[in-house]
C-alpha positions as CSV (number, residue, x, y, z in Angstrom):
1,X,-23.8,-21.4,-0.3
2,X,-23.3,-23.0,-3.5
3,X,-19.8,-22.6,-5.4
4,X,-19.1,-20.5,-8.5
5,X,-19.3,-23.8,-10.9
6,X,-22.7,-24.5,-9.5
7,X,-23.8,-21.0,-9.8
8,X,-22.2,-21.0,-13.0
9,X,-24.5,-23.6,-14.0
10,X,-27.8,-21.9,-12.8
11,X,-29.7,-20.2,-15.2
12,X,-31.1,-17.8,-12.6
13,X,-28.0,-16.7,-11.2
14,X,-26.0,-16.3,-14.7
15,X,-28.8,-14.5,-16.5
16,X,-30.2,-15.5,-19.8
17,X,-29.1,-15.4,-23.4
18,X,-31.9,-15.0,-25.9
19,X,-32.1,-13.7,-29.9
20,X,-34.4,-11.2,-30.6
21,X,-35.0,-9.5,-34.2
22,X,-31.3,-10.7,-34.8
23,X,-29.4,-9.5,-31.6
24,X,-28.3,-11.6,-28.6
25,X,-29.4,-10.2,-25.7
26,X,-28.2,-10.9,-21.8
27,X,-31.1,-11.0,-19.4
28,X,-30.0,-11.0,-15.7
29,X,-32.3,-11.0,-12.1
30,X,-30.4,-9.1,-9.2
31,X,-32.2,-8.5,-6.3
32,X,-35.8,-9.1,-8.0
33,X,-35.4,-6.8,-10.9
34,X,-34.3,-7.5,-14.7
35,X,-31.6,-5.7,-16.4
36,X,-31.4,-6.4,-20.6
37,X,-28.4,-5.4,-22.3
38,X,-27.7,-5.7,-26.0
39,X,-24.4,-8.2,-26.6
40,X,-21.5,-7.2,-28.6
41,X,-18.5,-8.1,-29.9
42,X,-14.8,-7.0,-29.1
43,X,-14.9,-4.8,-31.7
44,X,-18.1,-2.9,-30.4
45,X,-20.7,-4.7,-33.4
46,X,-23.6,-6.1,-32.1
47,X,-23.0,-10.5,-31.8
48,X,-24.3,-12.1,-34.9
49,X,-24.2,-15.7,-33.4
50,X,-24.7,-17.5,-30.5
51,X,-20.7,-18.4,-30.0
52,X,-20.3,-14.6,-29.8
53,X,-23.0,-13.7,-28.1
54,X,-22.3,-16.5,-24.9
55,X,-18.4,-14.9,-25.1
56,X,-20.0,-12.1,-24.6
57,X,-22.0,-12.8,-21.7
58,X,-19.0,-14.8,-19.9
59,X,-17.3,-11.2,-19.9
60,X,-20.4,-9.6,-18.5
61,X,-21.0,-12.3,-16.2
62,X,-17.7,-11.2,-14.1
63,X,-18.9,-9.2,-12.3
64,X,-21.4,-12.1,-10.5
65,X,-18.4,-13.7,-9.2
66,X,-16.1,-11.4,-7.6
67,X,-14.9,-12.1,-4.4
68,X,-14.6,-8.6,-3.0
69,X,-16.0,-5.5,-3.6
70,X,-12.5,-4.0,-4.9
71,X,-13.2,-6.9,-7.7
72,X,-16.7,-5.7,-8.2
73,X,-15.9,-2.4,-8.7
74,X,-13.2,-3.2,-11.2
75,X,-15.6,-5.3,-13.6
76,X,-18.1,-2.5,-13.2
77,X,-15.5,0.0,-14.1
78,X,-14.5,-2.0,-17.3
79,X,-17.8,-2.3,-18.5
80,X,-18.2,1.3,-18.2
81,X,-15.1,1.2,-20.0
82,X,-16.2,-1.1,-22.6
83,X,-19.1,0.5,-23.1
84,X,-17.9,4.0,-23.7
85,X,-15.3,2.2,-26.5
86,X,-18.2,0.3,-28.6
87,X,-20.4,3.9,-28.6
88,X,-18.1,6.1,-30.3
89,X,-18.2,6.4,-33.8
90,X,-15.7,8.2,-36.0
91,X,-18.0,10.3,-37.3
92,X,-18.9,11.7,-33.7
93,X,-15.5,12.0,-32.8
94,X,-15.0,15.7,-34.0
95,X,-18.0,16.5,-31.6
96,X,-17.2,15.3,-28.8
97,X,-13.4,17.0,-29.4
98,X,-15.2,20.2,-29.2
99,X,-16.9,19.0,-26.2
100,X,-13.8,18.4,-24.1
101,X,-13.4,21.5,-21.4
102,X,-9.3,20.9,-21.2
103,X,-8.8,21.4,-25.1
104,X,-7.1,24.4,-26.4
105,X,-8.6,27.5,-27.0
106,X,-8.0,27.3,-30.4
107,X,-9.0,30.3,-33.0
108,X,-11.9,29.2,-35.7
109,X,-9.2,28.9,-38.7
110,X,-7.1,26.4,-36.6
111,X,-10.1,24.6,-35.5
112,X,-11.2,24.7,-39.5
113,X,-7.2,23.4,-40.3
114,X,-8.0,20.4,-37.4
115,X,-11.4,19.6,-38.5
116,X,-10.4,19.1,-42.1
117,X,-7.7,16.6,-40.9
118,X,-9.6,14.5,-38.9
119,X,-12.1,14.1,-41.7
120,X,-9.4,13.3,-44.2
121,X,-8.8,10.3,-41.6
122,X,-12.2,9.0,-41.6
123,X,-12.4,9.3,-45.4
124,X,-9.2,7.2,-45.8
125,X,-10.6,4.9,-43.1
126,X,-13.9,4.4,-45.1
127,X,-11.7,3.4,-48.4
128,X,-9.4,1.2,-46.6
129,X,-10.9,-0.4,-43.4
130,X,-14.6,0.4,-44.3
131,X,-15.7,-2.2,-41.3
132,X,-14.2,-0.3,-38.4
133,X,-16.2,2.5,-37.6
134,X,-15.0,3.6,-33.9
135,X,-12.6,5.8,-32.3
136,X,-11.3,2.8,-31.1
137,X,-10.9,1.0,-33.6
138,X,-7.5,3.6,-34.6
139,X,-5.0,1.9,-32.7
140,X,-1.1,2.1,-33.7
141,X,-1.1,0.5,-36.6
142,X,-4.0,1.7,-38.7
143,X,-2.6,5.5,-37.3
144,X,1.3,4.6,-38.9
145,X,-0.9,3.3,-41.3
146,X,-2.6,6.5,-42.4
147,X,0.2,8.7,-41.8
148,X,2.5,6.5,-44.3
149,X,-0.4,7.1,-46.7
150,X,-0.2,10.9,-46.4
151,X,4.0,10.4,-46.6
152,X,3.1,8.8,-49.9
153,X,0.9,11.6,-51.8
154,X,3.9,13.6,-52.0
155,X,2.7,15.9,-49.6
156,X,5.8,17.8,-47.7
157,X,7.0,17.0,-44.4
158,X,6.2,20.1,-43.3
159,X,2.2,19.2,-43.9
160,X,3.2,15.2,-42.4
161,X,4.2,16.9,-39.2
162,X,0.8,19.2,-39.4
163,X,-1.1,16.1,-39.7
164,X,0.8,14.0,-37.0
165,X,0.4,17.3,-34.4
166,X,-3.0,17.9,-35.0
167,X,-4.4,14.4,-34.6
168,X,-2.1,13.5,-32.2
169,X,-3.8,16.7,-30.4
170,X,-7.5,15.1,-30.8
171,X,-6.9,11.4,-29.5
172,X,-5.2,12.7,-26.7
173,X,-8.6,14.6,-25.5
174,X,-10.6,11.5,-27.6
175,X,-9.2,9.2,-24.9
176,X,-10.9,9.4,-22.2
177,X,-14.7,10.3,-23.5
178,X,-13.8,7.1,-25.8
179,X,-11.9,5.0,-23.6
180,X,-9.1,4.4,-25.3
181,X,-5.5,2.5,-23.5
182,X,-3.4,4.5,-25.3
183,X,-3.1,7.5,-27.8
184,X,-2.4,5.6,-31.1
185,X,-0.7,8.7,-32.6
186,X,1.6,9.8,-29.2
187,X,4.8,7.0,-30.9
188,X,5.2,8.6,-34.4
189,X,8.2,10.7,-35.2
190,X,8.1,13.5,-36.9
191,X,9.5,14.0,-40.4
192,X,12.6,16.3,-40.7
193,X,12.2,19.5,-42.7
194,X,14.4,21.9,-44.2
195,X,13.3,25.1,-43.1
196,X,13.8,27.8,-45.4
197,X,14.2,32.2,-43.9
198,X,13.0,34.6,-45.3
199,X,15.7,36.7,-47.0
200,X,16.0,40.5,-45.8
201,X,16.3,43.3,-48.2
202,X,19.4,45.8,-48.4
203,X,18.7,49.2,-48.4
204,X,19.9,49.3,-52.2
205,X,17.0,46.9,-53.0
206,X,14.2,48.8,-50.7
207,X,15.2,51.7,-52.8
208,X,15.0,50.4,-56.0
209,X,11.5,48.4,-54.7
210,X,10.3,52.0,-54.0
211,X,11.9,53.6,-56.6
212,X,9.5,51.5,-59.1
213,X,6.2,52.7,-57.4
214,X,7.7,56.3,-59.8
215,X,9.8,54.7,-62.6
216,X,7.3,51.6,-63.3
217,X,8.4,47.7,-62.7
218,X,9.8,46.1,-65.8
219,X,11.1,42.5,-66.7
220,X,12.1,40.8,-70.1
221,X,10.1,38.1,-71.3
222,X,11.4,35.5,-74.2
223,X,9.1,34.5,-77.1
224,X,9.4,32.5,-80.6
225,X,8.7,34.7,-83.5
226,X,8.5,33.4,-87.3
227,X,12.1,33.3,-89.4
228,X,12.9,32.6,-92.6
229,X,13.3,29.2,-94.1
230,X,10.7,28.2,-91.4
231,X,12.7,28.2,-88.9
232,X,11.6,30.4,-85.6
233,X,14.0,32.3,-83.7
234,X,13.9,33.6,-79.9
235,X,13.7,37.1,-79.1
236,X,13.8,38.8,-75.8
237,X,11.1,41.3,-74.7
238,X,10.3,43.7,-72.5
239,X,7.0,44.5,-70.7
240,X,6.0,46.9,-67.8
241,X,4.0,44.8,-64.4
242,X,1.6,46.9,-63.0
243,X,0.4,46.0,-60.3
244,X,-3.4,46.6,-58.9
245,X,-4.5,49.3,-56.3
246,X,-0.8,50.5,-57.0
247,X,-0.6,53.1,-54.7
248,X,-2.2,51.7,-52.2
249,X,0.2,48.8,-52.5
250,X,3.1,51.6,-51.9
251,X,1.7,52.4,-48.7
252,X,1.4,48.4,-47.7
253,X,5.3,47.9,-48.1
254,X,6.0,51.1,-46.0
255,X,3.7,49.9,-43.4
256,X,5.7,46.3,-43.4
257,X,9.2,47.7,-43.9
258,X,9.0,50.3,-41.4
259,X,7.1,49.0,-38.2
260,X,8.0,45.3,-39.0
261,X,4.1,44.5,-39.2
262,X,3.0,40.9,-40.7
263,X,1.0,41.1,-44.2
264,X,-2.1,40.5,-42.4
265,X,-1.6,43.2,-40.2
266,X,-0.8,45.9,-42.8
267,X,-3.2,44.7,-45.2
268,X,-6.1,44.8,-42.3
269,X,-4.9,48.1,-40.3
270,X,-7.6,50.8,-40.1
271,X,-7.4,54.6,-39.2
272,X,-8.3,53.6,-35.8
273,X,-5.3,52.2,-34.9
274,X,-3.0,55.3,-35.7
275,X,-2.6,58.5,-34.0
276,X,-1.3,61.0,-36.9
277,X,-1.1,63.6,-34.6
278,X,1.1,61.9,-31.7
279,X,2.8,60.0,-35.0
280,X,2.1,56.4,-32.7
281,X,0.2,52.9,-34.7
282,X,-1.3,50.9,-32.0
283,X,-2.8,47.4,-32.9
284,X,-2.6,43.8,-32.1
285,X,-1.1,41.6,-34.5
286,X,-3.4,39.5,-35.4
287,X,-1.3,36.2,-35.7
288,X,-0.2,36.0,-32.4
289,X,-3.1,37.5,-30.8
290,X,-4.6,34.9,-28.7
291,X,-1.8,33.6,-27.2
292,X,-0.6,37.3,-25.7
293,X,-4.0,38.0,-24.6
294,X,-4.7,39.9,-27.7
295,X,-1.8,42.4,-26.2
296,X,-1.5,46.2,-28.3
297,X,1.6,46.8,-29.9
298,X,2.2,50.8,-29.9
299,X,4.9,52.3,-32.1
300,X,6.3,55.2,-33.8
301,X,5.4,56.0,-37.2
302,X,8.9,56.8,-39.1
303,X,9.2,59.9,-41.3
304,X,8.6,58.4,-44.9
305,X,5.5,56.1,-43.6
306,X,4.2,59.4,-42.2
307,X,4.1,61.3,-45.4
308,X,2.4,58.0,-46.8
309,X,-0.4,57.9,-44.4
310,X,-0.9,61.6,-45.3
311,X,-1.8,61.0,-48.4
312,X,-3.6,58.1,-47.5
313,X,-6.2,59.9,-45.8
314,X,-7.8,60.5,-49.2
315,X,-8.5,57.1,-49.3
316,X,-11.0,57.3,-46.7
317,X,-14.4,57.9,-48.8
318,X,-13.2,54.4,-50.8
319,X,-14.1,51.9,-47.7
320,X,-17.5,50.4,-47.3
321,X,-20.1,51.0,-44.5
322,X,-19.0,50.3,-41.5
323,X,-15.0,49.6,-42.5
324,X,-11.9,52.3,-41.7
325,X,-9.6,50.6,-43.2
326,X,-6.2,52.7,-44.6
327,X,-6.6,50.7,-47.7
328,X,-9.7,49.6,-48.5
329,X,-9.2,48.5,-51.8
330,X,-6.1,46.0,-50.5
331,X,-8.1,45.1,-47.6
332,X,-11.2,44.0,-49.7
333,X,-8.7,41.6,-52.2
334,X,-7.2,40.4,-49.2
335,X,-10.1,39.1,-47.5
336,X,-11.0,37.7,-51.0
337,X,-7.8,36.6,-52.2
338,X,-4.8,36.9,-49.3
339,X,-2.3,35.0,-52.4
340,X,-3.2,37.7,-55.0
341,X,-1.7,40.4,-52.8
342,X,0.9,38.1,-51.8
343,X,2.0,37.6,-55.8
344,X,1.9,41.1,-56.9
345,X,4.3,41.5,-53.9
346,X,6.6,38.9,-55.5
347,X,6.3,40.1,-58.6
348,X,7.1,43.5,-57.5
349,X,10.3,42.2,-55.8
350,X,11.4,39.9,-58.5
351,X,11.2,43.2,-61.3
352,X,12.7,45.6,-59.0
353,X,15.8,43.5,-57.5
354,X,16.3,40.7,-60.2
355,X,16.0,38.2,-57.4
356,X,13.9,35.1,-57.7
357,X,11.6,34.8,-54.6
358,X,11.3,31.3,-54.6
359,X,14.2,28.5,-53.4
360,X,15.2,26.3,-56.3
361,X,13.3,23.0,-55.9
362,X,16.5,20.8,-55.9
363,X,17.7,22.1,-52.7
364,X,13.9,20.6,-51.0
365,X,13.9,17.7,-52.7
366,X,11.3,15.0,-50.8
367,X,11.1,18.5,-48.2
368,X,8.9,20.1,-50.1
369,X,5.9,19.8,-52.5
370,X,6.0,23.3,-53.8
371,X,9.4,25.4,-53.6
372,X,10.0,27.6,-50.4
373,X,9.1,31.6,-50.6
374,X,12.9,33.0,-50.2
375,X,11.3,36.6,-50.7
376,X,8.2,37.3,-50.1
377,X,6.0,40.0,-47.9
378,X,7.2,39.1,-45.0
379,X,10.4,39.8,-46.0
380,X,9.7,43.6,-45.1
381,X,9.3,42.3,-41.4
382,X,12.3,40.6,-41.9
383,X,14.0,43.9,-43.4
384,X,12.9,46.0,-40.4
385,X,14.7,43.3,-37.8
386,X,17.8,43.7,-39.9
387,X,18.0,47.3,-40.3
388,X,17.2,47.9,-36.1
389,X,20.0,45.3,-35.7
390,X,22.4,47.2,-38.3
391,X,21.4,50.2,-36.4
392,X,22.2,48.9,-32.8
393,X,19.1,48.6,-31.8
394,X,18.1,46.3,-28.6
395,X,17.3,43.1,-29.3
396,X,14.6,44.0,-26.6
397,X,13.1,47.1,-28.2
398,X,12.9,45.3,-31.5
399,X,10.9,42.5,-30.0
400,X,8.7,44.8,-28.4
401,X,8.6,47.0,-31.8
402,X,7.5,43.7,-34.0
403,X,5.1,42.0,-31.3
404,X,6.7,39.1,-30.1
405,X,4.8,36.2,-29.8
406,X,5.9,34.1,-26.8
407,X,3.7,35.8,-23.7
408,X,6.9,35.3,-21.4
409,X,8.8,37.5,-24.2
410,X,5.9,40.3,-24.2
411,X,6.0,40.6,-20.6
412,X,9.4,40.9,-20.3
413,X,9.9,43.9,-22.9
414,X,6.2,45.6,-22.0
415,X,8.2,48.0,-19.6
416,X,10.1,49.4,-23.3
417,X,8.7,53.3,-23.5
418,X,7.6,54.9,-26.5
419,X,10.3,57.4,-26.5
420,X,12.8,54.6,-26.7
421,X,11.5,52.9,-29.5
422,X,11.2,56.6,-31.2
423,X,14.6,56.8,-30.8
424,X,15.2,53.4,-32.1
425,X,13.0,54.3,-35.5
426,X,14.2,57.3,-36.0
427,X,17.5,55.6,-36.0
428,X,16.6,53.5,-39.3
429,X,18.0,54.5,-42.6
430,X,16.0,56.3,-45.0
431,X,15.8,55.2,-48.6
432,X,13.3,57.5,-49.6
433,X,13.3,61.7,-50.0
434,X,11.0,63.2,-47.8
435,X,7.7,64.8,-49.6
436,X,8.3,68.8,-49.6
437,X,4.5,69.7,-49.4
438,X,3.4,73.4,-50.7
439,X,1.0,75.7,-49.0
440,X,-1.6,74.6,-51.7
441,X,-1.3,71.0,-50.8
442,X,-4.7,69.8,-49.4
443,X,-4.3,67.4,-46.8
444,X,-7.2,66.4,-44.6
445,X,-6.6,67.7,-40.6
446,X,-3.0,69.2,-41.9
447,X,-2.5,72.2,-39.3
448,X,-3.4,70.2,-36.0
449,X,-1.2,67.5,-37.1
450,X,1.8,70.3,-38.1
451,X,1.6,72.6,-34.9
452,X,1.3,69.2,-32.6
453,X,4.7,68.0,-34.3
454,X,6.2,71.2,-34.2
455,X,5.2,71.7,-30.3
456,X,6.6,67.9,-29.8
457,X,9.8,68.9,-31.7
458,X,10.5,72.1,-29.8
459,X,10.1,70.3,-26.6
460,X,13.3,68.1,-27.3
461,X,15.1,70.8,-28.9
462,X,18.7,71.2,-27.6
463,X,20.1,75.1,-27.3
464,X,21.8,74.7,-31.1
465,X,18.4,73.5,-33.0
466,X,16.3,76.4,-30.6
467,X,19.3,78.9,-31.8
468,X,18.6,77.3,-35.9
469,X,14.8,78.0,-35.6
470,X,15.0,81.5,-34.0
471,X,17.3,82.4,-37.2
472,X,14.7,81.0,-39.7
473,X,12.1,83.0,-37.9
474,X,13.9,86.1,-37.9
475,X,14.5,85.6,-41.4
476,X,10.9,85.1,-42.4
């Protein structure tokens, strides 16, 4: 048997390099029938020379010369390997992220957020290494590389960490359709951020918010106005805010401040998700929906926001075919435009308490591109958690209450009964009067609702409140 220098040296046992229509091609005869594969370079582009294109083949040829079939089976693998590298572009690499069974299950606007991110990296990789068009070709340096760049823009850290998790996410399930050593992301440190809380409202300032859905909500504005000599003077002015769909924006805060609901939630809840007559909202907030299973959250609906949905009903008529919503004029801008109900919000708190609602800049500097929201809508959630902690509520109950988001959390409180978190709502302050409602007042579906509440009432009545009613009924 000849040795591996003489075989080396035979044409017919190395194969054959030839050009053809400017690519370098390796022709080899096993067992009496051709195989042609196309040459290419390390960094997957098809071999321009002949230098490259014989380098090419010696890595191929490896395979020829192994001494066992351990050895064999390790060059085939790395050709495999190889191969897999120098066929994935960039621009497919979104695709076949998609295409990867062990991925999250991510919702469509976090797939949107992810998408966007990966093709912000293969626009900066077309601007500054326009040659290297694989998913292989992003390797630790070119990733630090891109990441400094979005450090630079003056993006936050908060967005730096969004981009470092989310690609970080899509080369790890990227490296084994594109054969890659190692994630090129996985060593980068997150950036530190300075996280700012939501602020909760007193009960003086949920008055006074509610208090300006009847008095109006006011601020002072400053302008120049003409003076004499030419000069121009500042004068301090007055105006009234009035915010759109204002009544149905009355309801939205009530629905936020007492169940502790997100904006989303209260923005998007329809009449089929409450129970007037059993005075119970059942949804599933929408936020942390897939990751409880899309889990209902059932609770009590609290005197004032009872009155509110009451007059709500008249609403109704307003939503378009095939909607339910409780208000549909909110819930139509929101789908539009979720930030133009999330100003008139701030606006509303800012004219009603005097507080700004947004952090002062100097305490984020390099944190933050835009200042923090101190107040904001969520800061009814926020004001609900506060006021069931004020009342000595269970931490328990009020997770349950809220929706908690960590599944562990949810199935840990799910045995919490309604009556409990009655009790626990009931329990809340109130910072609004009760509506005292005539005999002339049309409300739709008023008596079922009344004699069910009445019923329900009577049924926890103790001997002194049974002893009250019989009086007033006597009396009438």
């Amino acid at each position: 048997m000849p040795s591996k220098t003489a075989l080396r040296t035979r044409e017919k046992g190395t194969g054959t390099v030839y050009k053809e229509k400017n690519r370098f091609y390796l022709k080899i005869i096993i067992n009496g029938k051709t195989k042609t594969t196309m040459l290419r370079s390390e960094d997957g582009s098809p071999c321009t020379t002949r230098k490259e294109a014989d380098r090419a083949a010696d890595g191929m040829r490896k395979v020829l010369f192994a001494d066992t079939l351990e050895e064999t089976a390790h060059f085939v693998q790395e050709a495999k390997r190889l191969k897999r590298q120098s066929g994935m572009l960039l621009s497919k690499g979104w695709e076949a992220y998609l295409r990867q069974t062990t991925r999250p299950d991510s919702g469509d606007a976090t797939l949107k957020k992810y998408k966007s991110m990966y093709e912000a990296l293969i626009r900066w990789m077309s601007q500054e290494h326009p040659k290297k068009q694989l998913v292989v070709d992003i390797d630790h340096e070119t990733a630090m590389e891109f990441m400094q760049s979005i450090s630079d823009s003056g993006d936050s850290n908060i967005t730096f960490n969004k981009y470092l998790l989310a690609l970080r996410l899509i080369f790890k399930h990227l490296k084994a359709p594109a054969a890659l050593d190692v994630n090129p992301f996985d060593d980068i440190a997150k950036k530190p951020v300075a996280v700012v809380s939501r602020k909760p409202f007193t009960e003086e300032q949920v008055k006074a918010i509610f208090d300006g859905f009847d008095n109006g909500f006011f601020y002072d504005t400053e302008f120049e106005s003409p003076a004499k000599g030419g000069k121009r003077k500042r004068l301090t002015k007055r105006l009234e805010f009035k915010p759109m769909f204002k009544d149905e924006m009355r309801v939205l805060l009530l629905l936020c401040c007492w169940t502790g609901c997100r904006g989303q939630d209260g923005c998007l809840m329809t009449w089929d998700e409450i129970d007037l007559s059993r005075r119970l909202i059942t949804y599933i907030p929408q936020k942390t929906a897939r990751k409880t299973g899309y889990r209902k959250v059932t609770l009590p609906i609290k005197d004032e926001l009872y009155d509110a949905l009451l007059d709500a009903l008249k609403w109704k008529g307003d939503n378009k075919v095939r909607e339910n919503y409780i208000l549909p004029h909110v819930a139509d801008r929101f789908n539009r435009n979720p930030s133009g109900v999330q100003k008139d919000v701030m606006k509303i708190i800012r004219c009603a308490t005097g507080e700004e609602t947004t952090a002062s800049k100097d305490r984020l500097q390099g944190q933050r591109k835009l200042a923090a929201n101190v107040y904001s809508l969520h800061s009814f959630r926020h004001t609900f958690v506060s006021f069931c902690a004020n009342a000595g509520v269970p931490l328990a109950v009020v997770a349950e209450i809220v929706g908690h988001g960590n599944p562990a959390m949810t199935e840990h409180y799910s045995h919490i009964s309604t009556e409990t978190k009655r009790e626990a709502v009931q329990a809340l302050p109130s910072v609004l009067p009760l509506q005292a409602r005539g005999e002339d007042d049309v409300i739709d579906e008023p008596l079922s609702i009344r004699r069910r509440a009445i019923v329900e009432a009577l049924q926890t009545a103790d001997t002194k409140k049974l002893s009250e009613i019989e009086r007033i009924l006597n009396l009438l």
